[in-house]
mmJSON file of the N, C-alpha and C atoms, coordinates in Angstrom:
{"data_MODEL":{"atom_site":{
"group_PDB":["ATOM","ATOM","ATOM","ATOM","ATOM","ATOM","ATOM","ATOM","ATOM","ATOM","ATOM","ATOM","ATOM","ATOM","ATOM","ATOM","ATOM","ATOM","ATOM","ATOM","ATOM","ATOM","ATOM","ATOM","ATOM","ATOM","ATOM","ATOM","ATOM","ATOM","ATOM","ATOM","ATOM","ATOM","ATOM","ATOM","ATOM","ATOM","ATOM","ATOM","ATOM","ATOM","ATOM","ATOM","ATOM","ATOM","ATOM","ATOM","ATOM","ATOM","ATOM","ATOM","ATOM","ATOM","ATOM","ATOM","ATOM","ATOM","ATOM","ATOM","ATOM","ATOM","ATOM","ATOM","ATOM","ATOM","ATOM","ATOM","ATOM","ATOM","ATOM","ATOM","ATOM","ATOM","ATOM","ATOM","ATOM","ATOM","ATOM","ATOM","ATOM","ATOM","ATOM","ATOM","ATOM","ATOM","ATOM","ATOM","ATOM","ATOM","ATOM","ATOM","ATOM","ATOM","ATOM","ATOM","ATOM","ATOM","ATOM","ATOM","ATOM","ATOM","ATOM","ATOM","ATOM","ATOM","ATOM","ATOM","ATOM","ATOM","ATOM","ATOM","ATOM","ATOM","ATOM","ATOM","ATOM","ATOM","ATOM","ATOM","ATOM","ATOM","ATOM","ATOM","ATOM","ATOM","ATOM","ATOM","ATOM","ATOM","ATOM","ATOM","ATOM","ATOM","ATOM","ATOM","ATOM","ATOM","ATOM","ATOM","ATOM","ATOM","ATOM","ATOM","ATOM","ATOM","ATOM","ATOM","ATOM","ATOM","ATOM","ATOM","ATOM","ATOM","ATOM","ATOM","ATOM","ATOM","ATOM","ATOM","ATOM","ATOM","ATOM","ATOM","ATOM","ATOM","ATOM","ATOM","ATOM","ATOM","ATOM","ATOM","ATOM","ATOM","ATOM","ATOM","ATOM","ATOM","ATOM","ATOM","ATOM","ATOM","ATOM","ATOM","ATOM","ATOM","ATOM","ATOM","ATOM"],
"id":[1,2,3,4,5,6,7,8,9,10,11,12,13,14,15,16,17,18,19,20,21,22,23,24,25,26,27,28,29,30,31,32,33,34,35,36,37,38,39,40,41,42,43,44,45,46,47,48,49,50,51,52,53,54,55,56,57,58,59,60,61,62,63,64,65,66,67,68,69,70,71,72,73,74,75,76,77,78,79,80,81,82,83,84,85,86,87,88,89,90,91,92,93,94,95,96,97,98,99,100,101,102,103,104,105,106,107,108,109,110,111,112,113,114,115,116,117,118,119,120,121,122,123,124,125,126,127,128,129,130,131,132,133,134,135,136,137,138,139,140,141,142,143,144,145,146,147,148,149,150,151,152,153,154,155,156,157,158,159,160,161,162,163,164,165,166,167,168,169,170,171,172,173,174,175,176,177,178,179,180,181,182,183,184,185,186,187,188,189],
"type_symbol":["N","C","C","N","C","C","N","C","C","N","C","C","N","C","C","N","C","C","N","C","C","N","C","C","N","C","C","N","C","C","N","C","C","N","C","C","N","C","C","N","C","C","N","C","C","N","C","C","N","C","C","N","C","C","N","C","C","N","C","C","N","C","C","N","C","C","N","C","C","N","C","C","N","C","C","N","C","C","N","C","C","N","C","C","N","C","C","N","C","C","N","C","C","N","C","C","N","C","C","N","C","C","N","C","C","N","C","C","N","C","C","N","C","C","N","C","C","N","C","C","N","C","C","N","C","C","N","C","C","N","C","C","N","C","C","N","C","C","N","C","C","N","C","C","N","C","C","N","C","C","N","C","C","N","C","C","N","C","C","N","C","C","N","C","C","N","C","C","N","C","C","N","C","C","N","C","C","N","C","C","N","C","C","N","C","C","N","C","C"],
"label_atom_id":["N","CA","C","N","CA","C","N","CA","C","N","CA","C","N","CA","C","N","CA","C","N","CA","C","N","CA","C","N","CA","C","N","CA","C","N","CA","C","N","CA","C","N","CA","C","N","CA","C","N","CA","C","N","CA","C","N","CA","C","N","CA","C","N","CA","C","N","CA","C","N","CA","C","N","CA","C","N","CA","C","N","CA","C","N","CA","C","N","CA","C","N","CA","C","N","CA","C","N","CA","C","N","CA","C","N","CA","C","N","CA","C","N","CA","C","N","CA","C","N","CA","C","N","CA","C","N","CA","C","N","CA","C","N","CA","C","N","CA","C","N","CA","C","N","CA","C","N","CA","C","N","CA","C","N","CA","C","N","CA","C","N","CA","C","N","CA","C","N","CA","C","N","CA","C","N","CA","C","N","CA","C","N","CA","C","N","CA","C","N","CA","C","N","CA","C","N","CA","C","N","CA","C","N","CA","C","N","CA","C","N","CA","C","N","CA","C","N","CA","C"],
"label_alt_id":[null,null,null,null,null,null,null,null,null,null,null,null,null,null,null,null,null,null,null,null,null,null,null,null,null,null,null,null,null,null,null,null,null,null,null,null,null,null,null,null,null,null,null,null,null,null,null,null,null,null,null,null,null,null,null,null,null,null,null,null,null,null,null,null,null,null,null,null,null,null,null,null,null,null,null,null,null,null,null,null,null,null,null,null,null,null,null,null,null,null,null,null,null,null,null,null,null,null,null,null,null,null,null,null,null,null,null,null,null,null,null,null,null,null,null,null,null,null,null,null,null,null,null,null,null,null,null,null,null,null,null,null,null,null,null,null,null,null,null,null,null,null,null,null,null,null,null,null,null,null,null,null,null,null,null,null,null,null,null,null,null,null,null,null,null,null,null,null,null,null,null,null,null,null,null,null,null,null,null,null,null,null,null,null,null,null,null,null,null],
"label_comp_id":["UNK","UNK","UNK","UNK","UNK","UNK","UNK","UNK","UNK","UNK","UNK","UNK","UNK","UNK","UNK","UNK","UNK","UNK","UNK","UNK","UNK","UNK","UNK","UNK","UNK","UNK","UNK","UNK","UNK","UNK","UNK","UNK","UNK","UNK","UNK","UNK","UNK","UNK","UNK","UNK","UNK","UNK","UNK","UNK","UNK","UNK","UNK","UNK","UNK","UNK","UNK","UNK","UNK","UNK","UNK","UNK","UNK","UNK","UNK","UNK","UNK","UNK","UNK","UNK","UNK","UNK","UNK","UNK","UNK","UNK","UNK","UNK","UNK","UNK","UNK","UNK","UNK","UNK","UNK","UNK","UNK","UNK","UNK","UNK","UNK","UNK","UNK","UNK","UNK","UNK","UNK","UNK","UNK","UNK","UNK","UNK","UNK","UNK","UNK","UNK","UNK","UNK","UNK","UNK","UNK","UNK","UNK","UNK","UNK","UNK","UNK","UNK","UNK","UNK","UNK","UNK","UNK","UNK","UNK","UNK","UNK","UNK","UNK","UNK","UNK","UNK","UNK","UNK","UNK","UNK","UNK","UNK","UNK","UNK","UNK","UNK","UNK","UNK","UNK","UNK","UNK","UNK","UNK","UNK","UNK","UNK","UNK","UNK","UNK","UNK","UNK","UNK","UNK","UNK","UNK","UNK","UNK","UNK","UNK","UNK","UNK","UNK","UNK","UNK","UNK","UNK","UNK","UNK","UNK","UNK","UNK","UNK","UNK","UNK","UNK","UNK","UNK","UNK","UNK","UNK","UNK","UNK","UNK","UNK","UNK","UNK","UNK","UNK","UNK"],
"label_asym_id":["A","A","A","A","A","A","A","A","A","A","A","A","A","A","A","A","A","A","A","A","A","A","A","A","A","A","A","A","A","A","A","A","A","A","A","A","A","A","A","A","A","A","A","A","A","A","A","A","A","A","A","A","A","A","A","A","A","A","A","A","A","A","A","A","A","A","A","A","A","A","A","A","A","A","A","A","A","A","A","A","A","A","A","A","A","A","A","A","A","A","A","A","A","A","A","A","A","A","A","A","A","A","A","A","A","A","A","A","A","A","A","A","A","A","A","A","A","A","A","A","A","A","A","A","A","A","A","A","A","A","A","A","A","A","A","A","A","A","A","A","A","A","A","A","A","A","A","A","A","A","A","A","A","A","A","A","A","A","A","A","A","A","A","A","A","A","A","A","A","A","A","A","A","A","A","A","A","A","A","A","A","A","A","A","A","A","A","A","A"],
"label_entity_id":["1","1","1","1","1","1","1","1","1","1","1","1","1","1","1","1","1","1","1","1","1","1","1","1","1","1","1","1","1","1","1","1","1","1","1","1","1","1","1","1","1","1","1","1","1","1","1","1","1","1","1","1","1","1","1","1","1","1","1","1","1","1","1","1","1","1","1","1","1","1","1","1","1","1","1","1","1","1","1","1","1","1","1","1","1","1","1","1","1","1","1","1","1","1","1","1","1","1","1","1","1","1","1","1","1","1","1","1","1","1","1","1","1","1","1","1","1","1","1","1","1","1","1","1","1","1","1","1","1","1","1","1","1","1","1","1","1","1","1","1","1","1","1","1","1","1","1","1","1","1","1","1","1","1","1","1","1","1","1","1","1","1","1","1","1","1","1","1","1","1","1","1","1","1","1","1","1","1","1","1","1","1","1","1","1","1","1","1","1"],
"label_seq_id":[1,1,1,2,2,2,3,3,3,4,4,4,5,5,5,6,6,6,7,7,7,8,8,8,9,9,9,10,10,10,11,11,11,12,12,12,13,13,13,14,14,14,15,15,15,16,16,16,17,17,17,18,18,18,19,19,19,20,20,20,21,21,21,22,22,22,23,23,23,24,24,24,25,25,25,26,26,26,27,27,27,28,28,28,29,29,29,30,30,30,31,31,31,32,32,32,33,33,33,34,34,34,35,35,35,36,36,36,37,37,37,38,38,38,39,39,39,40,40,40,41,41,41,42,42,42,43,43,43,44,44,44,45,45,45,46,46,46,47,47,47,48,48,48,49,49,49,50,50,50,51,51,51,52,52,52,53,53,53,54,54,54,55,55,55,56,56,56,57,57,57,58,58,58,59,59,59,60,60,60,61,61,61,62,62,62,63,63,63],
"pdbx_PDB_ins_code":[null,null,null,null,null,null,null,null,null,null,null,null,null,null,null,null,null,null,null,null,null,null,null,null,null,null,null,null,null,null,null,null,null,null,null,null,null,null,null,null,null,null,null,null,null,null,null,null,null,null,null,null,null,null,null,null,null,null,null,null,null,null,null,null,null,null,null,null,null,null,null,null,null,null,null,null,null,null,null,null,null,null,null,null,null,null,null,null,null,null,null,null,null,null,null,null,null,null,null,null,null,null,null,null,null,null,null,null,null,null,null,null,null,null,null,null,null,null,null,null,null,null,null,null,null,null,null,null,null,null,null,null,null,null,null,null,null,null,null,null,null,null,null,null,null,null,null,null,null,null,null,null,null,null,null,null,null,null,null,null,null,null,null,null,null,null,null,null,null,null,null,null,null,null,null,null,null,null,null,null,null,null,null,null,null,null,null,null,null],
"Cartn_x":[0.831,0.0,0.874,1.738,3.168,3.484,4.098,4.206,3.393,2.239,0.928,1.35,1.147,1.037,2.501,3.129,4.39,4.697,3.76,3.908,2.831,1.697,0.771,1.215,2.17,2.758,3.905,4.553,5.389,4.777,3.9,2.999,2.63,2.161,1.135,2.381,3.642,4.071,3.649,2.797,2.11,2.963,2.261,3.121,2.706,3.745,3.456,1.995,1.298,-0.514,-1.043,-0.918,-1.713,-1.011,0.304,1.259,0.341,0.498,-0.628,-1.778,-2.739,-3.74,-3.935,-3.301,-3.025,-2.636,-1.455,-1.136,-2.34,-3.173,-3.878,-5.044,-5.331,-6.556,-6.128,-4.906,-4.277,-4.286,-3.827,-4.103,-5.381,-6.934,-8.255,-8.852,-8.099,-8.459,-7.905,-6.9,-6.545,-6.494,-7.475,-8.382,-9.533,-10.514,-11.668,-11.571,-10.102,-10.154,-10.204,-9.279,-8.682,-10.482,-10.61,-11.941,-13.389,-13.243,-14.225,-13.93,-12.371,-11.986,-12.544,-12.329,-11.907,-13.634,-14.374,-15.887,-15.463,-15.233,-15.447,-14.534,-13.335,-12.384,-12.657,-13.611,-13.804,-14.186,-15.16,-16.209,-15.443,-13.904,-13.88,-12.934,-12.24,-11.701,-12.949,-14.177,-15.405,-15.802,-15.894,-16.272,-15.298,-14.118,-13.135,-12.964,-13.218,-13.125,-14.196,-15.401,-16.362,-16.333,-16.118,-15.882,-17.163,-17.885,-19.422,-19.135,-18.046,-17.596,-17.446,-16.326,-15.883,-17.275,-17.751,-18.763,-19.658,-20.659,-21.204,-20.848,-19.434,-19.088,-18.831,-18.95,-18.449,-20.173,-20.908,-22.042,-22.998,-22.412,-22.437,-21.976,-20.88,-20.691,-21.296,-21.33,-22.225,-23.616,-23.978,-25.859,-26.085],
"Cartn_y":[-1.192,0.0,1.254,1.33,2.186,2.735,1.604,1.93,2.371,2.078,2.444,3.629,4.395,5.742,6.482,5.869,6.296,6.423,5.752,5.931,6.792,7.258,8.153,9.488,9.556,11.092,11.053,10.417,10.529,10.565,10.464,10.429,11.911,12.856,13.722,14.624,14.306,15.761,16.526,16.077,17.145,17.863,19.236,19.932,19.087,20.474,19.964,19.594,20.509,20.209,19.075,18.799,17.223,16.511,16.402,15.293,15.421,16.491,16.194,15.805,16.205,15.686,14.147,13.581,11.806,11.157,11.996,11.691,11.848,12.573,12.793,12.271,12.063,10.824,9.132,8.795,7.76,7.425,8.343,8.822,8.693,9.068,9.36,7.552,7.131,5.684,4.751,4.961,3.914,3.986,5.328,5.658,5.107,5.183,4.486,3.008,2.641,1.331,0.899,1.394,1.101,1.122,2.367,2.807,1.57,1.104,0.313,-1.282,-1.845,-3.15,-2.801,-1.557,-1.416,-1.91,-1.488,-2.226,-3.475,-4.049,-5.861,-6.251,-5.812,-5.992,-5.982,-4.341,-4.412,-5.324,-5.391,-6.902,-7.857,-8.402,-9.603,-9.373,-8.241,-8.241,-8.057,-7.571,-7.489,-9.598,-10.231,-11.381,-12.505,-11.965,-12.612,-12.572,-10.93,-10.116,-10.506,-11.1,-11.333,-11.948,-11.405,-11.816,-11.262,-12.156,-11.556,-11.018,-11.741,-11.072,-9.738,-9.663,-7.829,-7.445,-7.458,-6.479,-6.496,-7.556,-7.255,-6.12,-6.998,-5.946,-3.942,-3.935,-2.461,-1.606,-2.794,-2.825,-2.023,-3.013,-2.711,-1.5,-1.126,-0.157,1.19,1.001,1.758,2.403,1.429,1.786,1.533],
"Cartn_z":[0.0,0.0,0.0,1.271,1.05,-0.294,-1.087,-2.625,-3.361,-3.141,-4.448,-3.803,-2.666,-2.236,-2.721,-2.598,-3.068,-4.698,-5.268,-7.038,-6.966,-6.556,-6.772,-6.392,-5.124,-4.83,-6.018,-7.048,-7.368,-8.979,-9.313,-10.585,-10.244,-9.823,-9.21,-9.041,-8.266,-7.319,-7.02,-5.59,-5.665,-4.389,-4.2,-3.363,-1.691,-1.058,0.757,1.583,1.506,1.361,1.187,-0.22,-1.023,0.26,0.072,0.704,2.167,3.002,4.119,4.029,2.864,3.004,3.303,2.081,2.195,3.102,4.349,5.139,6.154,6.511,7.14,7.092,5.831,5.461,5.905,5.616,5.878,7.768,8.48,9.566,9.723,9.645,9.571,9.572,8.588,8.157,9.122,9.473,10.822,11.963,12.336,13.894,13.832,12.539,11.89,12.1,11.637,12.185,13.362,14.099,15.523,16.364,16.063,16.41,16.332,15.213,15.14,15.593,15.453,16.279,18.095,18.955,20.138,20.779,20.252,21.185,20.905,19.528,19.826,20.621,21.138,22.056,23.262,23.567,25.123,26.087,25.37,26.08,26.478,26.036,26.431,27.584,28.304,29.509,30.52,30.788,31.288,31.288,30.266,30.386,31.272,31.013,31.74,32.905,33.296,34.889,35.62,34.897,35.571,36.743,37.916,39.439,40.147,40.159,41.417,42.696,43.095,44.639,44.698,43.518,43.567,43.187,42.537,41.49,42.709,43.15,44.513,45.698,45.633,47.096,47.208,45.636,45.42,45.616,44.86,44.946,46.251,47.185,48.846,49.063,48.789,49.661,48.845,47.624,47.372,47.947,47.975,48.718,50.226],
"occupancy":[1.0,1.0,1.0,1.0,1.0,1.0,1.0,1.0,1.0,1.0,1.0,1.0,1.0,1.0,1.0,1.0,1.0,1.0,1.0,1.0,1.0,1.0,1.0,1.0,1.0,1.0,1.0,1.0,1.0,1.0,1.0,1.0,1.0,1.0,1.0,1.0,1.0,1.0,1.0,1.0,1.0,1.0,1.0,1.0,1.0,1.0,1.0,1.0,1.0,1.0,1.0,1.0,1.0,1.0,1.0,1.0,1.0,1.0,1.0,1.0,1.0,1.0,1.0,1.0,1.0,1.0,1.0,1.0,1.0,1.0,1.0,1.0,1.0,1.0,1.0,1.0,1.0,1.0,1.0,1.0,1.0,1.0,1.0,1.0,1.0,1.0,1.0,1.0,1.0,1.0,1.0,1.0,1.0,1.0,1.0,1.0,1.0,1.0,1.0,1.0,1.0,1.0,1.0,1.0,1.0,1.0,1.0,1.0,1.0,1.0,1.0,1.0,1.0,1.0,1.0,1.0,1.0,1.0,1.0,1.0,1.0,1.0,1.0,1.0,1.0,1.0,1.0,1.0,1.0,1.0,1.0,1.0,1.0,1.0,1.0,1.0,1.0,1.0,1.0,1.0,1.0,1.0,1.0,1.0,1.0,1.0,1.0,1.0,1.0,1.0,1.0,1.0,1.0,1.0,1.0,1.0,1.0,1.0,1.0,1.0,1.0,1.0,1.0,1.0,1.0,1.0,1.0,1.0,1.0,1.0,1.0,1.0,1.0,1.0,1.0,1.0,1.0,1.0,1.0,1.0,1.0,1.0,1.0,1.0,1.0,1.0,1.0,1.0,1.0],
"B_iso_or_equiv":[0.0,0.0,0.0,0.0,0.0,0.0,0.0,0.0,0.0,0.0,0.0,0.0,0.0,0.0,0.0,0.0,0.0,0.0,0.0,0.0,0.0,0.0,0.0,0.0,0.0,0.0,0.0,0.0,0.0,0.0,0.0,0.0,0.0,0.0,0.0,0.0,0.0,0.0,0.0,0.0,0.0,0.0,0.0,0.0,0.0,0.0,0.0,0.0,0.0,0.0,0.0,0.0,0.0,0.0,0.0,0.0,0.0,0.0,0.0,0.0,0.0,0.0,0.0,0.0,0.0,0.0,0.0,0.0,0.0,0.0,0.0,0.0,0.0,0.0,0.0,0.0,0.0,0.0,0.0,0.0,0.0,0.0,0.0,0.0,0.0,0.0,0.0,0.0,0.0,0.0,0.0,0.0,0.0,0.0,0.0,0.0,0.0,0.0,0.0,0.0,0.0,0.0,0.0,0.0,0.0,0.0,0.0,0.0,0.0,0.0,0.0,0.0,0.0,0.0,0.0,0.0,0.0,0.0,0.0,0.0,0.0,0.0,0.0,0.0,0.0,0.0,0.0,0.0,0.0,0.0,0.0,0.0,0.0,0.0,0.0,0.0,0.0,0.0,0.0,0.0,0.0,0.0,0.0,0.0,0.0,0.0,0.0,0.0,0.0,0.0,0.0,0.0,0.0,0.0,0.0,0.0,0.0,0.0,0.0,0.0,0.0,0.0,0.0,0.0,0.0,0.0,0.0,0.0,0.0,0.0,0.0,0.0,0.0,0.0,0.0,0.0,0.0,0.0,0.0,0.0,0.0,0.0,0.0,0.0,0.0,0.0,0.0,0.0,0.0],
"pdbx_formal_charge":[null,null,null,null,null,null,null,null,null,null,null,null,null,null,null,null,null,null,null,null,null,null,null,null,null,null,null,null,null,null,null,null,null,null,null,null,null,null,null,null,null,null,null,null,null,null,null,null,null,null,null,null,null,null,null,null,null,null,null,null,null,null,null,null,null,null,null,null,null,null,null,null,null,null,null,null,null,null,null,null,null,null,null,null,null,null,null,null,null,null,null,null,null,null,null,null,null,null,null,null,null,null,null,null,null,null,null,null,null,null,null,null,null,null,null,null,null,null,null,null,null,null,null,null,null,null,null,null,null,null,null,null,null,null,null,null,null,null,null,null,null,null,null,null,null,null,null,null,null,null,null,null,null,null,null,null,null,null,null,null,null,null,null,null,null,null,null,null,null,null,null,null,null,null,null,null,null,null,null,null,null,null,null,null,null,null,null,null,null],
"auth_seq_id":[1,1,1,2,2,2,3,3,3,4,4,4,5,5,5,6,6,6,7,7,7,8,8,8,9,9,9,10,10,10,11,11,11,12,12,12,13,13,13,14,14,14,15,15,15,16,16,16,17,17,17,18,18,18,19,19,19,20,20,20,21,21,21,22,22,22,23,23,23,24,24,24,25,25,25,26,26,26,27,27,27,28,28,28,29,29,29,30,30,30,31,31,31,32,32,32,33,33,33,34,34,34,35,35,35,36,36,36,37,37,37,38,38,38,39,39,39,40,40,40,41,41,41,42,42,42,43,43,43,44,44,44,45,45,45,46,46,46,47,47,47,48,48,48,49,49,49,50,50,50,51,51,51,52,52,52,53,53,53,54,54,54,55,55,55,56,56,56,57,57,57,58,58,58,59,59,59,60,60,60,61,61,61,62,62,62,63,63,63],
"auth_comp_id":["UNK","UNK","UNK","UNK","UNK","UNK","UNK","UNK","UNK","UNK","UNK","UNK","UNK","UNK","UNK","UNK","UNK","UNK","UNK","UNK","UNK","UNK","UNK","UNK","UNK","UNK","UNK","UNK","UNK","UNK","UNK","UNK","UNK","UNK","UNK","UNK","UNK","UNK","UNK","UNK","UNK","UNK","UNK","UNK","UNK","UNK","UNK","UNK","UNK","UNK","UNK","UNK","UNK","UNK","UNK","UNK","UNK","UNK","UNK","UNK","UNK","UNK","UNK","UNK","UNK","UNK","UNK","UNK","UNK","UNK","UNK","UNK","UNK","UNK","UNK","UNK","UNK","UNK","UNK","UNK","UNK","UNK","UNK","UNK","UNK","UNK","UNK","UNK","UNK","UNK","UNK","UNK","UNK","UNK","UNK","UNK","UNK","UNK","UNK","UNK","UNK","UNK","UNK","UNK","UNK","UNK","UNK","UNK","UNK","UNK","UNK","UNK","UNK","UNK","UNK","UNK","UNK","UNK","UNK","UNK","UNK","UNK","UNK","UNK","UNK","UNK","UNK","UNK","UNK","UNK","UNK","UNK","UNK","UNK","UNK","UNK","UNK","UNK","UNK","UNK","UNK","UNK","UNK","UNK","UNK","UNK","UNK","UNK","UNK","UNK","UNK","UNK","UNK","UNK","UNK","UNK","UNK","UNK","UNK","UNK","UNK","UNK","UNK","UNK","UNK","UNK","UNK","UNK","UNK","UNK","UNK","UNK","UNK","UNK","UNK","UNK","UNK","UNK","UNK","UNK","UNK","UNK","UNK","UNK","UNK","UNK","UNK","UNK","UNK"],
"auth_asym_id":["A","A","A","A","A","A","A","A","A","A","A","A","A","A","A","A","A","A","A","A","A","A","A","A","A","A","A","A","A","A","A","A","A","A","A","A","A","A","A","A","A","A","A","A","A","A","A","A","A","A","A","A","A","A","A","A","A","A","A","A","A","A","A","A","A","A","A","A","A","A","A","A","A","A","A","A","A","A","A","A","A","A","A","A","A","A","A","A","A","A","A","A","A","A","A","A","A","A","A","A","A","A","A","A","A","A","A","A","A","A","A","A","A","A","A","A","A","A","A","A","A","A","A","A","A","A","A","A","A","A","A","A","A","A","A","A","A","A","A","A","A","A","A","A","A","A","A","A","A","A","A","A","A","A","A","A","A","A","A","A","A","A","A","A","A","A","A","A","A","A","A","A","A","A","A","A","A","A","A","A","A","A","A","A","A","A","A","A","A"],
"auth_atom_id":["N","CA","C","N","CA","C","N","CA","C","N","CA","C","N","CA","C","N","CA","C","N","CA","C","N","CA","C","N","CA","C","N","CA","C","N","CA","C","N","CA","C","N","CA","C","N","CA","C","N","CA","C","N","CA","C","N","CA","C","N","CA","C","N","CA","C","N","CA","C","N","CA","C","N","CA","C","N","CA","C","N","CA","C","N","CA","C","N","CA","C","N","CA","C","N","CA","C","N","CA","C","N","CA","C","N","CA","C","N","CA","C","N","CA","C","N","CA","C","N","CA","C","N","CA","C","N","CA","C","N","CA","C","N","CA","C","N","CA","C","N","CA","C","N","CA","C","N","CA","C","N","CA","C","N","CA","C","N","CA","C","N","CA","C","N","CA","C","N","CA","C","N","CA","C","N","CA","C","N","CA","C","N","CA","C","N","CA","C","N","CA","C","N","CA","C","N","CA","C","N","CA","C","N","CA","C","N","CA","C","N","CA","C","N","CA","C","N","CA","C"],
"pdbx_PDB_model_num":[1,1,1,1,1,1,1,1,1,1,1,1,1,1,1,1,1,1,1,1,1,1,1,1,1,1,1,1,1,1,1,1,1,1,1,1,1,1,1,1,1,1,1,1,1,1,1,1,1,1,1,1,1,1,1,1,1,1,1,1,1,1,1,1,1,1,1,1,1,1,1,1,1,1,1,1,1,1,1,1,1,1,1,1,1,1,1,1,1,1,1,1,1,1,1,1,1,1,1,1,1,1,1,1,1,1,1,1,1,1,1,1,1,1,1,1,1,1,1,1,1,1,1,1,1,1,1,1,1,1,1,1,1,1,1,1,1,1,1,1,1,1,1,1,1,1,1,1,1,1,1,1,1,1,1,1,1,1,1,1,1,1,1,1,1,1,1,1,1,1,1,1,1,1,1,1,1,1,1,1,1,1,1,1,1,1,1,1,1]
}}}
């Protein structure tokens, strides 16, 4: 992918700008990702942690 991006800035030259833009879209696209893996992730330290004792007892002192 590197390369395709690297023959397209080099087809184009484009100035400092473009070059940020792509960089910044590229950037945009792998928060989008990160972003959208991190819920299916969360859940499974919660399923694992699942300890009734603690969760109860915090429970308690709560109320």
């Amino acid at each position: 992918m590197n390369e395709l991006i690297g023959k397209i800035i080099h087809m184009t030259n484009p100035d400092s700008i473009i070059k940020r833009r792509i960089e910044n879209l590229i950037k945009e696209y792998t928060l989008d990702v990160i972003s959208s893996v991190q819920p299916v992730e969360t859940p499974k330290p919660k399923a694992v942690t699942k300890g009734g004792d603690h969760e109860s007892s915090t429970k308690k002192d709560i109320s």
